[in-house]
PQR file of N, CA, C, O and H, with PARSE charges and radii, in Angstrom:
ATOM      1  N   UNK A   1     -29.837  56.790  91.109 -0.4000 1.5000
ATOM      2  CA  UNK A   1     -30.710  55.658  90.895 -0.0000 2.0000
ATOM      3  C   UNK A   1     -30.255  54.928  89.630  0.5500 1.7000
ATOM      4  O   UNK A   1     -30.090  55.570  88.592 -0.5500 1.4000
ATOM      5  N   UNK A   2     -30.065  53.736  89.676 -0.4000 1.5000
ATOM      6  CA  UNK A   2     -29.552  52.697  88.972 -0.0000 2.0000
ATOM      7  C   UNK A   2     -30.979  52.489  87.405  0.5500 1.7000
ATOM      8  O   UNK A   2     -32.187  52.601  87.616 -0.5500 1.4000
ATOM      9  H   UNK A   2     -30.199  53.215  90.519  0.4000 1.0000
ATOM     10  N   UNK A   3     -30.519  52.263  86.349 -0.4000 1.5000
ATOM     11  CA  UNK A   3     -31.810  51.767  85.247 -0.0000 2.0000
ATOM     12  C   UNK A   3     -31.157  50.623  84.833  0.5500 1.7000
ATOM     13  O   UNK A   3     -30.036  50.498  84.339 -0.5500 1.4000
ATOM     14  H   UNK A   3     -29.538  52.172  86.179  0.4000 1.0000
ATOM     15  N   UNK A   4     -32.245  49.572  85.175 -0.4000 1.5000
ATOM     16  CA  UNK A   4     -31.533  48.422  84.536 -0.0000 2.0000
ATOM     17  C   UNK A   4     -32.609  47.968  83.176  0.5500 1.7000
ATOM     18  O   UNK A   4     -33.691  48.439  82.826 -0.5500 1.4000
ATOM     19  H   UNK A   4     -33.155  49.674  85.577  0.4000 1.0000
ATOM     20  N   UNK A   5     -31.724  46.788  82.589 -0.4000 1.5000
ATOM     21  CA  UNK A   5     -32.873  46.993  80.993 -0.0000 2.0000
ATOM     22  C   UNK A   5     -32.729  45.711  81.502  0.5500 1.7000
ATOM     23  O   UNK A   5     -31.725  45.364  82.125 -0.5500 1.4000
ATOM     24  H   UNK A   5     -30.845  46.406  82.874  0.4000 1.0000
ATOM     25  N   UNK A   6     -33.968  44.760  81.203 -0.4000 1.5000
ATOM     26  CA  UNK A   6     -33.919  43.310  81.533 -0.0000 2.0000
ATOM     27  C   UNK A   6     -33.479  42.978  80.213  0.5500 1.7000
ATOM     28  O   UNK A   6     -32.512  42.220  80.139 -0.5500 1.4000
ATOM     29  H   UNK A   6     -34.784  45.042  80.697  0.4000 1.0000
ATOM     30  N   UNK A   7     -34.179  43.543  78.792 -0.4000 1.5000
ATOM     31  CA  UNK A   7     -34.340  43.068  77.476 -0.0000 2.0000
ATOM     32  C   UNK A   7     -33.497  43.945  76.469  0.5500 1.7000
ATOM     33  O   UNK A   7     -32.971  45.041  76.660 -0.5500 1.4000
ATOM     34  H   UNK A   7     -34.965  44.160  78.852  0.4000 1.0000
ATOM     35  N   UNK A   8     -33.511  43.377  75.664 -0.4000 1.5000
ATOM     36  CA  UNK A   8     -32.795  44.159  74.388 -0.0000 2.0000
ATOM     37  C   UNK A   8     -32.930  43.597  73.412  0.5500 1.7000
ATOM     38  O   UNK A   8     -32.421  42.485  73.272 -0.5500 1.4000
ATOM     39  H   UNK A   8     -33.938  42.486  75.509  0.4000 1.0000
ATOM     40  N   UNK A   9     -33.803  44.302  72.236 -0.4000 1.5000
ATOM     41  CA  UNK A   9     -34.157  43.490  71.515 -0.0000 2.0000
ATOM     42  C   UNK A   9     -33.294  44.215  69.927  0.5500 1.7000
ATOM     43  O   UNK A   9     -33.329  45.417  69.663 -0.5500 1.4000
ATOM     44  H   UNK A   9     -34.216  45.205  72.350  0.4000 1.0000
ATOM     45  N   UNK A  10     -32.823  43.519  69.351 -0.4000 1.5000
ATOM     46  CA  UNK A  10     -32.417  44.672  67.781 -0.0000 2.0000
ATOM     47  C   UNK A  10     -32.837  43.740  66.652  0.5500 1.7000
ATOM     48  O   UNK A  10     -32.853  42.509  66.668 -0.5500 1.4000
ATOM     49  H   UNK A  10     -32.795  42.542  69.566  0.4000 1.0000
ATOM     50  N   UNK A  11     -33.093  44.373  65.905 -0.4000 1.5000
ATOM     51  CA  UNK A  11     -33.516  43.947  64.806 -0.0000 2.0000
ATOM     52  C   UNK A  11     -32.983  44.738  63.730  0.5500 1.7000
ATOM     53  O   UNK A  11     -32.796  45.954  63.741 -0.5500 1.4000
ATOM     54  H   UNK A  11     -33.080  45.372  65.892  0.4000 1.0000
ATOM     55  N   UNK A  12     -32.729  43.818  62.680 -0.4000 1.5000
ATOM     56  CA  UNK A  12     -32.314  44.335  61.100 -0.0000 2.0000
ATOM     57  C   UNK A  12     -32.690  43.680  59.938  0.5500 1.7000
ATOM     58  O   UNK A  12     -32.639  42.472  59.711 -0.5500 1.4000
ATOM     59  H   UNK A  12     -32.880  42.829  62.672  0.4000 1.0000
ATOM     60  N   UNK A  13     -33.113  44.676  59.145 -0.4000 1.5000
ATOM     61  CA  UNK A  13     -33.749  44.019  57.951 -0.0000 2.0000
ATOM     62  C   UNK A  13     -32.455  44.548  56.816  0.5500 1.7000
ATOM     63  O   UNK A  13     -32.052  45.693  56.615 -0.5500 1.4000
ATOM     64  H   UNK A  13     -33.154  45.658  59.329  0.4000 1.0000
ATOM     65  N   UNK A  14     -32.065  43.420  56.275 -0.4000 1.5000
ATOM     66  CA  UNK A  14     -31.096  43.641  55.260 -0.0000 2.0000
ATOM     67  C   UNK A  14     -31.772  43.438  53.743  0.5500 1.7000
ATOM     68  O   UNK A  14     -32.356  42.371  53.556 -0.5500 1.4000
ATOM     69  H   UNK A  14     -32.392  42.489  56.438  0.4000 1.0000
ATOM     70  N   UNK A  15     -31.724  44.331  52.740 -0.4000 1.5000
ATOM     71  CA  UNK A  15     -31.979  44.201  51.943 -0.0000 2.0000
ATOM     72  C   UNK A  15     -30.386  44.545  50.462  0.5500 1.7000
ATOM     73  O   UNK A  15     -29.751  45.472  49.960 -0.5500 1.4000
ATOM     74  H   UNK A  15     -31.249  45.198  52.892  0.4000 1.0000
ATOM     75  N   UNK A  16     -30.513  42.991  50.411 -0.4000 1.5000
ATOM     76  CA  UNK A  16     -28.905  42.691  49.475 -0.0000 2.0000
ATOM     77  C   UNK A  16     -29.152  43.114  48.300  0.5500 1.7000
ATOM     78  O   UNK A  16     -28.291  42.764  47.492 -0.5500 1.4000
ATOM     79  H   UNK A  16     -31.029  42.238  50.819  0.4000 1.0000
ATOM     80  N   UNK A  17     -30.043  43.773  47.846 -0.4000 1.5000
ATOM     81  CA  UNK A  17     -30.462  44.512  46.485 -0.0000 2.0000
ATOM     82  C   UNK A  17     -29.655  45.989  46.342  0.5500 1.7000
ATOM     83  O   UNK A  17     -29.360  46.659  45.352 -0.5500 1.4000
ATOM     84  H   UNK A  17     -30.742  44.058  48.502  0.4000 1.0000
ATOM     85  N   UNK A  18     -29.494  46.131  47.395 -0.4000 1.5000
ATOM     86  CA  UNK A  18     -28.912  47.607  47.571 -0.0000 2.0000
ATOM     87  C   UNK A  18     -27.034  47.800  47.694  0.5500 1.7000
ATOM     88  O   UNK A  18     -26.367  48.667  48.260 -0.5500 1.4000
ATOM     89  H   UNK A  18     -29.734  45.587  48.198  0.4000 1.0000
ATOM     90  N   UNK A  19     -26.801  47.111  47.242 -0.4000 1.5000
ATOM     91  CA  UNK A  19     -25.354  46.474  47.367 -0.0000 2.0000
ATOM     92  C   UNK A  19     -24.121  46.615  46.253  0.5500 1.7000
ATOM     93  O   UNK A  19     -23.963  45.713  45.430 -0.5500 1.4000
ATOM     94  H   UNK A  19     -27.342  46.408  46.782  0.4000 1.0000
ATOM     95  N   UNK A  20     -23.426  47.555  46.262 -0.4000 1.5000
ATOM     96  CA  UNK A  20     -23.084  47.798  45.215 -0.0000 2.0000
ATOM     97  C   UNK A  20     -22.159  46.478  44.417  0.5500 1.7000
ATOM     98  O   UNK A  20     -21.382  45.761  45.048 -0.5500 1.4000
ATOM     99  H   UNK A  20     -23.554  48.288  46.930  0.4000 1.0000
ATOM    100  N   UNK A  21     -22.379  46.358  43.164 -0.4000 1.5000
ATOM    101  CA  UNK A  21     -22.288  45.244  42.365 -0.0000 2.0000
ATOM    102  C   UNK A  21     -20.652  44.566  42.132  0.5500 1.7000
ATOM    103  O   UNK A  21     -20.409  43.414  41.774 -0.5500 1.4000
ATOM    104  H   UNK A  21     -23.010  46.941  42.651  0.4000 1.0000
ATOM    105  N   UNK A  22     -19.648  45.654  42.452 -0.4000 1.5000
ATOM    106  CA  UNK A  22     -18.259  45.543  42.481 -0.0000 2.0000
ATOM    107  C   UNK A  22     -17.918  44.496  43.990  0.5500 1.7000
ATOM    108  O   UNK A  22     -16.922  43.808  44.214 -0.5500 1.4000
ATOM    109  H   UNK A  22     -19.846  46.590  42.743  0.4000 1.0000
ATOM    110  N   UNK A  23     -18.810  44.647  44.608 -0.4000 1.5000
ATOM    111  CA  UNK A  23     -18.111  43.737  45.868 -0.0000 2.0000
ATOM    112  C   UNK A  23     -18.383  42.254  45.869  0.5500 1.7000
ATOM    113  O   UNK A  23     -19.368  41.668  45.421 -0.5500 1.4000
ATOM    114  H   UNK A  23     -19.619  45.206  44.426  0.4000 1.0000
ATOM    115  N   UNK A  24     -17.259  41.740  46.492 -0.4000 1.5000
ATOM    116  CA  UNK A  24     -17.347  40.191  45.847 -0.0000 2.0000
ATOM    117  C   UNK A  24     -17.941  39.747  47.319  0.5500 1.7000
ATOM    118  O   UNK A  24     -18.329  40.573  48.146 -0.5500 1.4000
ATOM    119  H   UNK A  24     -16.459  42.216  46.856  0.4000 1.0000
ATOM    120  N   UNK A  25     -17.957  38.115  47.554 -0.4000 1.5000
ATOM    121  CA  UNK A  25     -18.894  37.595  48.826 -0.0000 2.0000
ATOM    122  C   UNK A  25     -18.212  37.441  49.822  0.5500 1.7000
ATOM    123  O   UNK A  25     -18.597  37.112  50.944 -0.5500 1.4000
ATOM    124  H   UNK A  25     -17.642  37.444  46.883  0.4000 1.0000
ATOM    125  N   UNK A  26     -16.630  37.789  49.286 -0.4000 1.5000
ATOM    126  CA  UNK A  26     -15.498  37.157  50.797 -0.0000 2.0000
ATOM    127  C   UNK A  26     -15.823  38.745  51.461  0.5500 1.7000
ATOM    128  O   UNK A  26     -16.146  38.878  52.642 -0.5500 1.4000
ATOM    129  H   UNK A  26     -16.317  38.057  48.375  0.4000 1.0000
ATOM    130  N   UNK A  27     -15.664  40.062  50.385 -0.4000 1.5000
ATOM    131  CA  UNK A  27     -15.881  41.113  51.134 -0.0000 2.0000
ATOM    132  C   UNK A  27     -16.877  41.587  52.028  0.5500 1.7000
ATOM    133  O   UNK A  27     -16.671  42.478  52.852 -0.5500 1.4000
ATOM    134  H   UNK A  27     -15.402  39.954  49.426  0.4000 1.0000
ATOM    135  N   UNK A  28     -17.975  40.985  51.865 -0.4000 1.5000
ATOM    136  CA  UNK A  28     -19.525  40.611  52.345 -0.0000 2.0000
ATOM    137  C   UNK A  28     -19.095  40.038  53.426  0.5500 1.7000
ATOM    138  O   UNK A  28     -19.535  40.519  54.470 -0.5500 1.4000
ATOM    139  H   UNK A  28     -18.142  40.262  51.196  0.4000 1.0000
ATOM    140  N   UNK A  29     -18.204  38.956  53.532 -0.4000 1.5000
ATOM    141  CA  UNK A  29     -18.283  37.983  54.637 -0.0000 2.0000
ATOM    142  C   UNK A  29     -17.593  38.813  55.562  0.5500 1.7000
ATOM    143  O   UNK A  29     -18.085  39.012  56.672 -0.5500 1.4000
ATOM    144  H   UNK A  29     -17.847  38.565  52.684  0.4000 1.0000
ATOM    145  N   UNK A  30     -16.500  39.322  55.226 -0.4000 1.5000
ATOM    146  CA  UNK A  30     -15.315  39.682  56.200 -0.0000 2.0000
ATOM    147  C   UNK A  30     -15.902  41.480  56.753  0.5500 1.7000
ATOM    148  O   UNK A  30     -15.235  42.127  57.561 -0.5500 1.4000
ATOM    149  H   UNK A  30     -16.101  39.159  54.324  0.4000 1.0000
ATOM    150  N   UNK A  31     -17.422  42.107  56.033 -0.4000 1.5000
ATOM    151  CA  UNK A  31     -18.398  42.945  56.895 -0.0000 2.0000
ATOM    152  C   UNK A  31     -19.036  42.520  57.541  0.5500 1.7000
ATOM    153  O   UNK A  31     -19.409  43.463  58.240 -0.5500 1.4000
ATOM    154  H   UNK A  31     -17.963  41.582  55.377  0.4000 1.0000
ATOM    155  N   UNK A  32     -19.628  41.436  57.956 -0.4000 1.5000
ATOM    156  CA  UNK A  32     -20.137  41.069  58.442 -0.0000 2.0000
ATOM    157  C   UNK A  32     -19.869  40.173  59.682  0.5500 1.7000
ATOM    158  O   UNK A  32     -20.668  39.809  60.545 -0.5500 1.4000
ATOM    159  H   UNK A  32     -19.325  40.670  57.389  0.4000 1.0000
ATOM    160  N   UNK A  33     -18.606  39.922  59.561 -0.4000 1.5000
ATOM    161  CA  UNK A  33     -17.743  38.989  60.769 -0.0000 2.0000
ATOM    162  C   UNK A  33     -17.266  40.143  61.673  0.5500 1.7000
ATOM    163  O   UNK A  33     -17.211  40.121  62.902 -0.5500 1.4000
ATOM    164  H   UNK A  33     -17.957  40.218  58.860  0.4000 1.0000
ATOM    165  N   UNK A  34     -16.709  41.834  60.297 -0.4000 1.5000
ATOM    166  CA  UNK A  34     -16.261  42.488  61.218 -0.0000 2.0000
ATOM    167  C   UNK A  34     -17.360  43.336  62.392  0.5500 1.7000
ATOM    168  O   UNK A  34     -16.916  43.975  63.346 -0.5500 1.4000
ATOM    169  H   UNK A  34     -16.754  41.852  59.298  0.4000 1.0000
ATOM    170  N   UNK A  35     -18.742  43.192  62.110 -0.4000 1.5000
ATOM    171  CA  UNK A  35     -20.288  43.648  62.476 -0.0000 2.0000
ATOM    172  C   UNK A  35     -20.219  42.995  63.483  0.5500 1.7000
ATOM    173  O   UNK A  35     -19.951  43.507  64.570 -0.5500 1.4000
ATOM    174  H   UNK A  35     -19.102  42.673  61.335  0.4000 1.0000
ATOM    175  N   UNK A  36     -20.499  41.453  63.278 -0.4000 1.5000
ATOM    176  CA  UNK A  36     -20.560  40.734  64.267 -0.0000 2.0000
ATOM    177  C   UNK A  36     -19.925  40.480  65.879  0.5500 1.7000
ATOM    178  O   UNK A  36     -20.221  40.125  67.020 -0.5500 1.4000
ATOM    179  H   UNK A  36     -20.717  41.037  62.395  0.4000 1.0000
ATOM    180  N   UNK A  37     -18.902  40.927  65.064 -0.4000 1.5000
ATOM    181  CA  UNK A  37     -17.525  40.866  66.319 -0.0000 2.0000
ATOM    182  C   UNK A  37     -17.584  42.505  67.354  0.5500 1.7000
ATOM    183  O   UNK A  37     -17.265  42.734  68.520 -0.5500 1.4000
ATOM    184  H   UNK A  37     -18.661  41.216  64.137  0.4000 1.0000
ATOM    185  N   UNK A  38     -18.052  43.237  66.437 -0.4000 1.5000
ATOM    186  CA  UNK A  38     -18.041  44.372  67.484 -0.0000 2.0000
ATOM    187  C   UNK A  38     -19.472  44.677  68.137  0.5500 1.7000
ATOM    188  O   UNK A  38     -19.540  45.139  69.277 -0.5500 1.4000
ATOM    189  H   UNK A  38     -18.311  43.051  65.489  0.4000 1.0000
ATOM    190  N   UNK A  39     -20.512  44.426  67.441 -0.4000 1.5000
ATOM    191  CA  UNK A  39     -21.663  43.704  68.489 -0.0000 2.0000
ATOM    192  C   UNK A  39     -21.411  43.039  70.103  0.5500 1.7000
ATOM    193  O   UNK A  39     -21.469  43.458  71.259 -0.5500 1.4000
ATOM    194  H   UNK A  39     -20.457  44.051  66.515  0.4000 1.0000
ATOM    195  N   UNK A  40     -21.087  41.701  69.377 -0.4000 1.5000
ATOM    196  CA  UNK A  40     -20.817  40.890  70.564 -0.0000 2.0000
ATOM    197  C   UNK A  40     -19.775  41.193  71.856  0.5500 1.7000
ATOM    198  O   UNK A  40     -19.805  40.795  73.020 -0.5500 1.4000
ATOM    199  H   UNK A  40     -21.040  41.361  68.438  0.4000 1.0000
ATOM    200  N   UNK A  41     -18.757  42.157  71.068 -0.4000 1.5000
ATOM    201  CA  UNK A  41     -17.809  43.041  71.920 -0.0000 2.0000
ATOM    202  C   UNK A  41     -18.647  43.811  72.890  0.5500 1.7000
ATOM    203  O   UNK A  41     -18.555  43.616  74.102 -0.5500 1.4000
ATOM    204  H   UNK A  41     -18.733  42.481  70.123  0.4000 1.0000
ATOM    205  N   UNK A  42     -19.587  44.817  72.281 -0.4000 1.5000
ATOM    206  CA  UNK A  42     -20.407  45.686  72.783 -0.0000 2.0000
ATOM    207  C   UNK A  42     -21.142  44.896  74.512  0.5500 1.7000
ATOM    208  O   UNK A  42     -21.147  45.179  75.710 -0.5500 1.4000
ATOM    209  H   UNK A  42     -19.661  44.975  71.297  0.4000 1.0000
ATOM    210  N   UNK A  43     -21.781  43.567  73.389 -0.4000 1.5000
ATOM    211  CA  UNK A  43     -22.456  43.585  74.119 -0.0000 2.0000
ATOM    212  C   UNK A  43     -21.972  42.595  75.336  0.5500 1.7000
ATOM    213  O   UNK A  43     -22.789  42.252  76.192 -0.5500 1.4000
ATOM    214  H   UNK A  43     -21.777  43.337  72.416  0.4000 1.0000
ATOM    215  N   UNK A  44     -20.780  42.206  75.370 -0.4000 1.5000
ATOM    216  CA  UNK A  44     -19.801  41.856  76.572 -0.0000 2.0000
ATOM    217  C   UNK A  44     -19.438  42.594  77.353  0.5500 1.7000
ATOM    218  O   UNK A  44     -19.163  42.226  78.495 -0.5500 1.4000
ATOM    219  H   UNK A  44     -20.117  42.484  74.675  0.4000 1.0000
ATOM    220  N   UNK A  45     -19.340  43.814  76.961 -0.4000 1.5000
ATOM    221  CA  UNK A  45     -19.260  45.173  77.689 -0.0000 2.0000
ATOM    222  C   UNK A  45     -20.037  44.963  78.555  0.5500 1.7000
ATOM    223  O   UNK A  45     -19.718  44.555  79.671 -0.5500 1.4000
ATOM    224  H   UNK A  45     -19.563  44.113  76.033  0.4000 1.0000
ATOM    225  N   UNK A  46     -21.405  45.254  78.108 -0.4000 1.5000
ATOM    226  CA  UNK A  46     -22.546  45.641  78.865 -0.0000 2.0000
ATOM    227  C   UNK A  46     -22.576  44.826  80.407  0.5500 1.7000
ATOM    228  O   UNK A  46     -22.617  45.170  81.589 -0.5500 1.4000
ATOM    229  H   UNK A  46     -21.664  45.586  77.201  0.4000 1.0000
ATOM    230  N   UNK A  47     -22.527  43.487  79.602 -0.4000 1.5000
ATOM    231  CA  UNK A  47     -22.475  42.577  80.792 -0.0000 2.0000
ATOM    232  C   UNK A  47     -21.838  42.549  81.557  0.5500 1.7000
ATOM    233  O   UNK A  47     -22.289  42.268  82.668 -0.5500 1.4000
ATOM    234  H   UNK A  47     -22.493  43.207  78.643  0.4000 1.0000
ATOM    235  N   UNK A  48     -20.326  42.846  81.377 -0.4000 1.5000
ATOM    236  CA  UNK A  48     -19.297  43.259  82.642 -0.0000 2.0000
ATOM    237  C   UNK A  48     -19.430  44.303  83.217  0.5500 1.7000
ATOM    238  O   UNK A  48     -18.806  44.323  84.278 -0.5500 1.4000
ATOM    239  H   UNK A  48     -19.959  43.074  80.475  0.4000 1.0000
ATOM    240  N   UNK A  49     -20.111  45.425  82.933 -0.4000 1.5000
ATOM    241  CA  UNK A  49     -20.747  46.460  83.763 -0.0000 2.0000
ATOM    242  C   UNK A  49     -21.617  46.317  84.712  0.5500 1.7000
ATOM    243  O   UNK A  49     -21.666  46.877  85.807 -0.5500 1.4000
ATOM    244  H   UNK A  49     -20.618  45.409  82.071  0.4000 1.0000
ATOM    245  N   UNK A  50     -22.654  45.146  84.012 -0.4000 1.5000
ATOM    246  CA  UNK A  50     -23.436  44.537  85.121 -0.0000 2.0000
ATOM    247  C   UNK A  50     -22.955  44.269  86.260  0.5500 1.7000
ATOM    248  O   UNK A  50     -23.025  44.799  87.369 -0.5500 1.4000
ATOM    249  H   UNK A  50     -22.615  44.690  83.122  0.4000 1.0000
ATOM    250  N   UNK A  51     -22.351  43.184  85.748 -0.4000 1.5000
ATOM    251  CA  UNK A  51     -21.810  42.367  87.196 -0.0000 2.0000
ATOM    252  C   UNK A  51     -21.406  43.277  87.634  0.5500 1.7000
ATOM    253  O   UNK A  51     -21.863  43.279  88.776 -0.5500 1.4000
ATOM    254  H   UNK A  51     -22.295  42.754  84.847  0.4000 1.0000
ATOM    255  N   UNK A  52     -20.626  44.397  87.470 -0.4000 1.5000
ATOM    256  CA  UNK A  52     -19.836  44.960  88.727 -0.0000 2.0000
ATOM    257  C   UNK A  52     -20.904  45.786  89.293  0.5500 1.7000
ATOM    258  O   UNK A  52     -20.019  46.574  89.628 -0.5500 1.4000
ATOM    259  H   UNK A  52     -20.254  44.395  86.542  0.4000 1.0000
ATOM    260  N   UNK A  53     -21.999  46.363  89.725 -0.4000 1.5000
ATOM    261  CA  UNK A  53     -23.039  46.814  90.301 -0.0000 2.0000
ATOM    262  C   UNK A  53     -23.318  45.861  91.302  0.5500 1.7000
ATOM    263  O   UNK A  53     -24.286  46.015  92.048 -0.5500 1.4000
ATOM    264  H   UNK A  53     -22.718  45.723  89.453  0.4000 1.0000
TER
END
């Protein structure tokens, strides 16, 4: 039997206080592009799994 999820919801609360003080904002940027990118990877996955069902 097949489970399908209609929704997916994620949530994150970032708190930049906690950040150690040596890292500059390009390094910030280029975690966060690299976050982003494997998310959206992920969640391209998912979707091509779909379709093939």
């Amino acid at each position: 039997m097949a489970i399908t999820i209609k929704e997916l919801h994620i949530k994150i609360n970032v708190d930049e206080k906690s950040e150690p003080q040596g890292q500059s904002s390009s390094a910030k940027n280029s975690n966060t592009a690299a976050i982003v990118s494997a998310c959206v990877e992920e969640v391209m996955d998912i979707l091509e799994r779909q379709k093939q069902r």
